[in-house]
C-alpha positions, 0 to 999 in steps of 0.5 A: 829546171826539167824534172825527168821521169828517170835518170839511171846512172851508169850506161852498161847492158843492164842500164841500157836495157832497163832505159829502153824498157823505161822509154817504152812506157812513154816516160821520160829517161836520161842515161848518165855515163861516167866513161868516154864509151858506154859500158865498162864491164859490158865490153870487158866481158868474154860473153858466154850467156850461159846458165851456170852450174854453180847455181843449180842449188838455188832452182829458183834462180837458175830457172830465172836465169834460163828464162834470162837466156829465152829472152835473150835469144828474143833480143839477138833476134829483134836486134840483130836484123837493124845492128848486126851480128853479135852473137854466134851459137856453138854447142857447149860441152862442160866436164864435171867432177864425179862429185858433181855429176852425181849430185846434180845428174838427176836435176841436169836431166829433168832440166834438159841440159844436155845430153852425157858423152862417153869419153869414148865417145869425145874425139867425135864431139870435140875433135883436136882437144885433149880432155882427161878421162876421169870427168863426165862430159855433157853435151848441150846443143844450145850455148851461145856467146855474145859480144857485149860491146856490140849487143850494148850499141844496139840496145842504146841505138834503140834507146836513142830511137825511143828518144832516151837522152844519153849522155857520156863522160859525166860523173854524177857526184851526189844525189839528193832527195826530198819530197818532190824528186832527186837532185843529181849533181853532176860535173856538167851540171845539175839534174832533177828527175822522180826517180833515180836508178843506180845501174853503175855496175860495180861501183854501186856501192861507192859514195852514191850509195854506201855500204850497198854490197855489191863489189868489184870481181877482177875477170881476165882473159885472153883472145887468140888468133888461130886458124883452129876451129873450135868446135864448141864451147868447152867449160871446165875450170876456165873456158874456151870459146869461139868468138863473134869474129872468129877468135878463141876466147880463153877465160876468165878469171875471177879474182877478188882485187878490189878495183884493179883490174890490169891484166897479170902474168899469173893471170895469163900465164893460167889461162893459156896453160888451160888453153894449151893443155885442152886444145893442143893446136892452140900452142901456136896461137897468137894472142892478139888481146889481153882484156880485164874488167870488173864484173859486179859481184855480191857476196849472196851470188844475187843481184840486186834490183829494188829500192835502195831501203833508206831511200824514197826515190833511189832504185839500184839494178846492179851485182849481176857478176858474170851472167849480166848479159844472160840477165839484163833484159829480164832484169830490165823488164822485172824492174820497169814493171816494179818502178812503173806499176809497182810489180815487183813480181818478176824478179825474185825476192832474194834480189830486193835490197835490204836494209840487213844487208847493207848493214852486214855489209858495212861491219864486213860479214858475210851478206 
């Protein structure tokens, strides 16, 4: 039987990048992917690739998650030429409560993020919407938003052309280990490689790894085809977002549903209330797309990249929630520095599994 170098399991944008990553090294890597497309959270996604407020707390990773945006800006640019477009920049223009404007002002400045509007100053800026006075808005000229499905194919066409070997609609069933490998047992039969990277999103945690704390977050959406232009990205408590192909995007939910992730009429019914009462014009919209998906999400807000504790030969890249196509190339160059040269310097240490972790995670307490 082959032994591969690395067989990663799951084909979404955090696999597909850290497989391209692999193959550049020269090693041998095998992508299994359970569905009959690559990528079910990666082509679910509304693709805002924006840093997140929500993590100013923790600077260390909010700075990693700027750099996660350098980076990807570095990869529309090398991608794009050979596959297409599949991204579209649009300033984004974020209302903040006074409470958080006055807690993070000082750190919004240092950090550049933007530059604050009078809301005298607003129907210039975001002309046609209808925004309440009572927040304070910041303009930042450098949103981007990003086709998940579209930027995943390019990235496996590259994985291809690196020589990859890739592989849909197969399930791995179970993983075993011993002294010289991993035996991955799969509906198309068995497989054998060094090392085995978990990248299956929000299905880390299931029977090939159990009690790892990474669970299924249920985000909702809704695409209108609309003759309004958008004039911006606009993030208050749901988005609105001009799409790759012109639509708006109004998202996205974030609901805890274990693995359900159907569309809902509440779900819906929020989000074009929010849509309606900031853009007016939008009432008469058409909504030509409900999507929902399961990002992968983890109680701490970190991902999870490292080697599974417990495990000599099992590594698990996953828990990126809403920010995996903000993260994955960085994620994907941390982790084949790690699983290649033993570098695990790049990516924070909050990231690293940890036996604790798992085990908290298993007795239902907070990770």
């Amino acid at each position: 039987m082959r032994t591969h170098d690395y067989l990663l399991v799951g084909g979404g944008i955090v696999g597909a990048c850290l497989a391209e990553e692999l193959a550049r090294t020269g090693a041998s890597v095998t992508v299994l992917d359970a569905g009959r497309e690559a990528g079910h959270a990666t082509r679910k996604a509304a693709g805002v690739a924006v840093p997140s407020f929500r993590y100013l707390d923790r600077s260390d990773f909010y700075q990693w998650l700027c750099s996660g945006q350098e980076r990807l800006y570095r990869d529309i640019r090398r991608l794009q030429p050979a596959h297409g477009e599949f991204s579209v920049a649009s300033p984004i223009l974020r209302a903040l409560r006074t409470a958080d404007a006055q807690a993070y002002g000082d750190r919004l400045n240092a950090a550049g993020a933007g530059e604050w509007i009078d809301s005298a100053d607003l129907p210039a800026v975001a002309p046609g919407m209808k925004l309440p006075t009572d927040r304070h808005y910041l303009l930042d000229p450098h949103g981007l938003m990003v086709d998940g499905g579209r930027y995943l194919e390019a990235v496996r066409r590259q994985c291809l052309a690196a020589g990859v070997t890739w592989h849909q609609d197969t399930t791995v069933r179970a993983l075993t280990e011993d002294a010289s490998g991993v035996e991955a047992v799969t509906d198309n039969g068995t497989l054998r490689a060094d090392r085995v990277v978990l990248t299956t999103g929000a299905w880390s945690g299931g029977p090939l790894a159990p009690g790892l704390p990474v669970y299924p977050q249920r985000g909702q959406l809704v695409q209108l085809e609309t003759a309004e232009k958008l004039p911006c990205i606009f993030s208050s408590a749901f988005y609105l977002a001009p799409g790759v192909d012109g639509r708006v995007i109004v998202g996205a939910t974030e609901e805890d549903t274990g693995f359900h992730e159907q569309c809902t009429a509440g779900g819906i019914g929020r989000l074009l209330m929010f849509a309606g009462a900031a853009l007016p014009a939008l009432a008469d919209a058409a909504p030509v797309e409900l999507r929902a998906g399961l990002r992968p999400a983890t109680r701490t807000g970190f991902p999870l990249t490292g080697r599974i504790p417990g495990r000599s030969r099992t590594y698990v890249a996953a828990g990126h929630a809403g920010h995996g196509l903000l993260s994955a190339r960085i994620s994907a160059e941390g982790m084949a520095a790690g699983l290649t040269a033993d570098d695990w310097d790049a990516l924070p240490e909050e990231f690293c599994p940890t036996a604790t972790s798992i085990t908290t995670h298993e007795e239902g307490s907070v990770v």
